[in-house]
Structure formats: structure tokens, C-alpha cells
C-alpha positions in Angstrom: 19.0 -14.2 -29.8 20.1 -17.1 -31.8 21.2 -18.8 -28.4 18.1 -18.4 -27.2 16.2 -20.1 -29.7 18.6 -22.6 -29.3 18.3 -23.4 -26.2 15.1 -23.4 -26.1 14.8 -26.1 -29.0 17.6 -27.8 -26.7 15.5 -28.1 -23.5 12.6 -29.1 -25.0 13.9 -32.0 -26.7 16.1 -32.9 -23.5 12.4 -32.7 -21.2 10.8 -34.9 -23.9 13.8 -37.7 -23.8 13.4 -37.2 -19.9 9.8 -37.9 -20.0 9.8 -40.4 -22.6 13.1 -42.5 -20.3 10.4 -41.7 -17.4 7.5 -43.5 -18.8 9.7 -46.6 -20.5 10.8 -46.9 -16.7 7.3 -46.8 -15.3 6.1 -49.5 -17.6 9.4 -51.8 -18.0 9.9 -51.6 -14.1 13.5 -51.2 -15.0 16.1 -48.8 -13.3 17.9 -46.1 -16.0 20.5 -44.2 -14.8 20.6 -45.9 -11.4 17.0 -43.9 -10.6 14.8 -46.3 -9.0 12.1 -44.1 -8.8 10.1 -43.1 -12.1 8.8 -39.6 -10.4 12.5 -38.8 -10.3 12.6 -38.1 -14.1 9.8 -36.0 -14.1 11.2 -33.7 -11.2 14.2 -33.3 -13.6 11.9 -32.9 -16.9 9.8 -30.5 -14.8 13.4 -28.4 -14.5 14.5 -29.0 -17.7 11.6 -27.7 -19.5 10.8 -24.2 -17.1 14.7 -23.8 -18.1 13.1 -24.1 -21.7 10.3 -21.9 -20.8 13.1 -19.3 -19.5 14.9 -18.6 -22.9 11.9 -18.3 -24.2 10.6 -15.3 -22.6 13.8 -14.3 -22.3 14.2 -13.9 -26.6 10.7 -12.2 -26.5 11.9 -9.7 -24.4 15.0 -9.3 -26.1 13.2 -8.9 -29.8 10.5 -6.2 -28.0 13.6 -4.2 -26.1 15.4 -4.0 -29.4 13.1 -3.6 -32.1 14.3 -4.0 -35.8 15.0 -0.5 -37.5 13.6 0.2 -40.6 16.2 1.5 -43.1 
């Protein structure tokens, strides 16, 4: 489950660089990337952070399937 989380963190981060890189684009008028269009890097942010969204439910579904015994 520790992948998970990671992940998750991972994704989130990456969608936030996207979007930031997104907006910096939009105001600067400058290409990143060789992406002339600034809705481009929210289509990938958009991806990037339901891939987030995935591991997450994923863990929570691991942690209820295999509940912690108590000893």
C-alpha cells in the first residue's frame, strides 16, 4: 500500500507542475515542450491527476479488504 500512497503523492505533484508550466505558458505566450497550445497541459494534468485519484481509491480499498488484526 506504500506504492499507492506514493503514487498518489507522485501524480499530484506532477498535475500541479503541469498546471503551474500551463498557466506560465498562458501568461508568457511562450511554447514549453514544443506545445503551442496552453489547453494541451491541462488535457495532460487532467490525466495525470484522475491517475492520482486512481491509487487513491485503490489504497482505500486495499486497507478496507484487508483490515488490520488485532493481536
Amino acid at each position: 500500500m506504500k506504492i499507492l500512497s506514493i503514487g498518489t503523492w507522485v501524480c499530484g505533484i506532477g498535475g500541479a507542475l503541469i498546471i503551474i508550466t500551463g498557466l506560465v505558458s498562458l501568461v508568457t505566450q511562450q511554447t514549453f515542450f514544443g506545445l503551442r497550445h496552453a489547453v494541451n497541459y491541462f488535457h495532460v494534468a487532467n490525466s495525470v491527476l484522475l491517475l492520482g485519484i486512481l491509487c487513491l481509491l485503490a489504497r482505500q480499498a486495499c486497507i478496507m479488504n484487508h483490515p488490520k488484526k488485532d493481536a
